[in-house]
C-alpha positions in Angstrom: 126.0 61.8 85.2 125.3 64.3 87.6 121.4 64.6 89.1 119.5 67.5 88.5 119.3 69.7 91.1 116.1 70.5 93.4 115.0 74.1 92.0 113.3 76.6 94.5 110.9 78.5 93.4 109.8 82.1 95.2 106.9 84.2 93.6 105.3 87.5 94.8 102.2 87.7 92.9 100.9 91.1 93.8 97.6 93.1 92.5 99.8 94.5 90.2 102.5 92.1 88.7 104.0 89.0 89.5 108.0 88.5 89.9 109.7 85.0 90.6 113.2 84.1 91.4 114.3 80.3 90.3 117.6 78.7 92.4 118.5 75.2 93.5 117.9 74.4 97.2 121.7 74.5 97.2 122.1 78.0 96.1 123.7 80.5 98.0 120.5 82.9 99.7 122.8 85.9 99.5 123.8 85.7 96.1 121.8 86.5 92.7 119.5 83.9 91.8 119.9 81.9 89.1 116.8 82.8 86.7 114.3 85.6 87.6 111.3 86.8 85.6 108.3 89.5 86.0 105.2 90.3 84.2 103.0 93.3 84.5 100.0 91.5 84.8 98.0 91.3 88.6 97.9 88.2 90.3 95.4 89.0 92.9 92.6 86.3 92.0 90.2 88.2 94.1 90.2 91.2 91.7 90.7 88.8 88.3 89.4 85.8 88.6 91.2 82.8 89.1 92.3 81.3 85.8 93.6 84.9 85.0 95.6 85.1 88.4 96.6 81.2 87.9 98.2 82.2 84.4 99.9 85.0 85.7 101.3 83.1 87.9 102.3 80.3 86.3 103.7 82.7 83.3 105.9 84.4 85.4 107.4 81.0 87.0 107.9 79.4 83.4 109.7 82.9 82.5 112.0 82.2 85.5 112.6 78.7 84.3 113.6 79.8 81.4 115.9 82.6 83.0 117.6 79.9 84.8 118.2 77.1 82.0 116.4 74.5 83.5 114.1 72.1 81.6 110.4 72.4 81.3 109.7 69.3 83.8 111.9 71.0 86.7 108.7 72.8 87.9 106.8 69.2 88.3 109.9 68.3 91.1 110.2 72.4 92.4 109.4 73.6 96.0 107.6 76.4 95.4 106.4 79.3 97.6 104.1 81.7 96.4 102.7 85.0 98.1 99.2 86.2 96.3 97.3 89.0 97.2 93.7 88.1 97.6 94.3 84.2 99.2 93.6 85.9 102.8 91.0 83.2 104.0 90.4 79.5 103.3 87.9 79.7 101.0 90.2 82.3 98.5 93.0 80.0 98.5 91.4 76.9 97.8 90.6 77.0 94.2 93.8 79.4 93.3 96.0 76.3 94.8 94.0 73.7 92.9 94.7 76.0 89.4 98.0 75.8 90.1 98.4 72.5 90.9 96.5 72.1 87.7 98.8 74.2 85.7 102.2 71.8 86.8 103.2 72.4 89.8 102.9 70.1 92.9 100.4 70.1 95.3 103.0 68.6 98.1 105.6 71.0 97.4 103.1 74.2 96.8 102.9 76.7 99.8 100.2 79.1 98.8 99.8 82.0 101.6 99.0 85.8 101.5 101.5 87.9 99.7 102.6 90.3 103.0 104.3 87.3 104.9 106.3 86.7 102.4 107.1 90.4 101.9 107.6 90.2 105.8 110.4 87.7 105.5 111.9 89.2 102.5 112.4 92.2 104.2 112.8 91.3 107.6 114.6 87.6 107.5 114.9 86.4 111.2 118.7 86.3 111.3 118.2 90.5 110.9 116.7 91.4 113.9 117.5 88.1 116.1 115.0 87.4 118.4 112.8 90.5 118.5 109.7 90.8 116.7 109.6 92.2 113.1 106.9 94.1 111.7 106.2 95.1 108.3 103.8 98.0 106.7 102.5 96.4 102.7 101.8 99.7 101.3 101.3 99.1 97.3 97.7 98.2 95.7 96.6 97.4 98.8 97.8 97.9 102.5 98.2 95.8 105.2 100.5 95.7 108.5 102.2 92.1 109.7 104.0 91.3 112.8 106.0 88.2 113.9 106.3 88.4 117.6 109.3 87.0 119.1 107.6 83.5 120.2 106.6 83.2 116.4 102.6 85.0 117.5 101.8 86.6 114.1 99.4 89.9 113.8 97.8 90.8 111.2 95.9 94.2 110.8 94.1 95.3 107.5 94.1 94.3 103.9 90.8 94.2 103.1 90.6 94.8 99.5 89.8 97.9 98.1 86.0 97.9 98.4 86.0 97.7 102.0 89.1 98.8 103.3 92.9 99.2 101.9 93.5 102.8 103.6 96.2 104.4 102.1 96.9 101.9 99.5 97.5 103.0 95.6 94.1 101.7 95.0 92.7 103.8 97.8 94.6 107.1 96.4 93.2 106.1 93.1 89.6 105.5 94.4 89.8 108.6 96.2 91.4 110.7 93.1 88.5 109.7 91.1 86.3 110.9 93.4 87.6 114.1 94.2 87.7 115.0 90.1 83.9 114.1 90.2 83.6 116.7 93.2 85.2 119.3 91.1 83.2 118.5 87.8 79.8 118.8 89.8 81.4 121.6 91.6 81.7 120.8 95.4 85.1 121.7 95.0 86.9 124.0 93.0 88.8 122.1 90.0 92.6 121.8 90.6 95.9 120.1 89.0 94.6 116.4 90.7 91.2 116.4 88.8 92.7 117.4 85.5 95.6 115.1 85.6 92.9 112.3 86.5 90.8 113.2 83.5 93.9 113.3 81.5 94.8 110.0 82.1 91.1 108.5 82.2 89.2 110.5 80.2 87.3 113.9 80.2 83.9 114.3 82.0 82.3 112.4 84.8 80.9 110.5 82.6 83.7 108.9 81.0 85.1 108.7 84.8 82.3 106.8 86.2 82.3 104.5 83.2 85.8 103.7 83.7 85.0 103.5 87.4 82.5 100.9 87.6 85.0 98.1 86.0 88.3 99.6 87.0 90.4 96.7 89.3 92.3 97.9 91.8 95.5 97.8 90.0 94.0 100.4 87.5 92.9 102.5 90.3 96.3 102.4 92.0 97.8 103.3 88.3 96.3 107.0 89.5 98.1 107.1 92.6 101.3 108.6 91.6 99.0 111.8 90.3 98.1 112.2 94.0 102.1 112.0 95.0 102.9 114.4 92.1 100.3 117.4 92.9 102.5 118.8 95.4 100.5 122.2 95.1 97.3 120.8 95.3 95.3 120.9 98.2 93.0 118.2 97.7 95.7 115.9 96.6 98.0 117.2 99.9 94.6 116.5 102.0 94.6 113.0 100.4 98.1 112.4 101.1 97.8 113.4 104.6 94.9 111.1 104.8 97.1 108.2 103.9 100.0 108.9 106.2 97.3 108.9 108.8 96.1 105.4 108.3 99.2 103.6 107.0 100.6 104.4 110.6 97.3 103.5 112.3 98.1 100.2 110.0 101.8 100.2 112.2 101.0 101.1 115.5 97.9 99.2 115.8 99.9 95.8 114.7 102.9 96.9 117.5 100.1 96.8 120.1 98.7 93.9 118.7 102.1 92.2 119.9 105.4 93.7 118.1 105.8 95.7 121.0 104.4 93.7 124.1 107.4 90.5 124.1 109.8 90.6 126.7 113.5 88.5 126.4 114.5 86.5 129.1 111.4 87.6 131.1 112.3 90.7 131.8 110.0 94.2 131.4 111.8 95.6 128.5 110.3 95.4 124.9 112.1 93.2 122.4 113.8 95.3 119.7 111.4 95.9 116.8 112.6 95.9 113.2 109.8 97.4 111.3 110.2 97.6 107.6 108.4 99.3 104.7 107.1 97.5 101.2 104.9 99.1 98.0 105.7 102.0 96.1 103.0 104.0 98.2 104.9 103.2 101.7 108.5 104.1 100.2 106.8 107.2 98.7 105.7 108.4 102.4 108.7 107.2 104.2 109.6 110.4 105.3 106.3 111.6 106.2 105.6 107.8 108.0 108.7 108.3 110.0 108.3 111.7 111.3 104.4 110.8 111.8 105.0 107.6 114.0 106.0 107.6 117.7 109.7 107.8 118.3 109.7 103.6 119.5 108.6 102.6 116.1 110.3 105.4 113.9 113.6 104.4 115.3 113.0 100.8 114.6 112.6 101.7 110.8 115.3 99.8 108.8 115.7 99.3 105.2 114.4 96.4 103.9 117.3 93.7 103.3 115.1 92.3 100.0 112.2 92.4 97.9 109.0 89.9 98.9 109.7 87.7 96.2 113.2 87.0 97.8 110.7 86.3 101.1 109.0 83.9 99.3 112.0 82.0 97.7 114.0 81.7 101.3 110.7 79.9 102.3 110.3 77.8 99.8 114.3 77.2 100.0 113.9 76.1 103.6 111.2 73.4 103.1 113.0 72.0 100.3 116.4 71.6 102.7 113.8 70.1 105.5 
């Protein structure tokens, strides 16, 4: 009889949905994997709470079991990595990990980090851009920029949550699209194509928009954002757009500075080559506006990203199983 195999688990648990790829340790990185699952539900503890984050979570990987035929007690023995939004800091991650661990999985073979690292390496493996530095812009629910220098450094610049930060993010947009139909009702600015596509999707008045505002997660918010991309001819939704360009690159350069740009190979005064890489529906959206916006150095270092975060987070997981 042959032994079961070590399964790898990968998850990208975003403040949107979750996705999770499900392989042996064995398995080929380049091919398909063998079982692979999503679920429309956010992950981001922060915004949910954790048992609903923790049951996302864990749904999504038990749907990937499934997916890939193996039995329920593989996930006990699985290396599993898992990239959350909302785990930024210590004190986040803690009780997420132990709801996990809780759930089935295995505290020894759990890697719980924050979901653009694993986005980062999903879309800029190593083996891509050799020993330069890769950098990657998260522009989805929230927004965030990463950088892995070439001597391993990382740099980290944003992704705050929405309250206090996210520029440019669909939650931003959202946030911002709300308040720009409430401008219109009370008449600071004259009504337009954004504010009635935002009350047609969240309800007429501003009372029914402030109502839906004070509970709204971030993932509901960023539900608006693709009303701000669609009004081409309007100008508060062009101004908002704009405004997001502006501080998803600020996001970019400020990272590059930070390090992505600063290594030298061999010791010598030239920069490293750069890879820099876009991820969220909001970043791909803008990719044309973020290229022409950005300075030459870092818009010619743009480069389609080779695979999703959740295929970041199973390559991780994948090489601390075969360590």
């Amino acid at each position: 009889m042959s032994a079961e195999p070590v399964w790898v688990v990968g998850v990208d648990g975003g403040g949107t949905r979750g996705r999770a790829w499900m392989a042996p340790a064995d398995h080929d990185p380049a091919a398909p994997p063998v079982g692979t699952a999503e679920r429309d539900e956010p992950c981001n503890a922060y915004a949910v709470g954790v048992e609903r984050a923790a049951a996302a979570i864990l749904g999504v990987i038990d749907d990937a079991r499934v997916a890939a035929g193996a039995p329920p007690d593989a996930l006990a023995e699985a290396y599993v990595c898992i990239g959350a939004a909302g785990v930024d800091r210590a004190h986040e991650r803690e009780p997420l990990f132990a709801a996990l661990v809780a759930g089935g999985l295995t505290a020894e073979r759990l890697d719980l980090q924050s979901d653009p690292w694993v986005a980062l390496e999903g879309a800029l493996p190593a083996e891509v851009v050799g020993h330069g530095a890769r950098l990657l812009l998260v522009g989805g629910t929230g927004s965030a920029a990463v950088a892995i220098t070439a001597e391993g450094r990382r740099v980290r610049v944003g992704g705050w949550g929405a309250r206090v930060g996210d520029e440019g993010s669909g939650a931003w947009l959202g946030i911002e699209a709300v308040r720009a139909a409430l401008h219109a009702l009370d008449g600071r600015d004259p009504p337009g194509e954004l504010s009635a596509a935002v009350q047609a999707a969240w309800g007429t008045g501003a009372d029914a928009l402030v109502g839906r505002a004070r509970t709204a997660t971030p993932a509901e918010f960023a539900a608006l954002a693709p009303l701000v991309l669609r009004a081409e001819e309007d100008p508060v939704a062009a101004a908002l757009r704009a405004r997001a360009v502006a501080s998803l690159c600020q996001l970019i350069t400020t990272a590059a500075a930070g390090g992505a740009l600063r290594e030298t190979r061999d010791g010598g005064d030239a920069p490293a080559p750069v890879g820099l890489a876009l991820a969220g529906g909001v970043a791909a959206a803008l990719a044309d506006d973020l290229r022409s916006s950005l300075p030459p150095a870092l818009a010619g270092a743009m480069r389609a990203p080779v695979g999703p975060p959740v295929a970041g987070a199973w390559r991780l997981a994948r090489a601390r199983a075969r360590t």
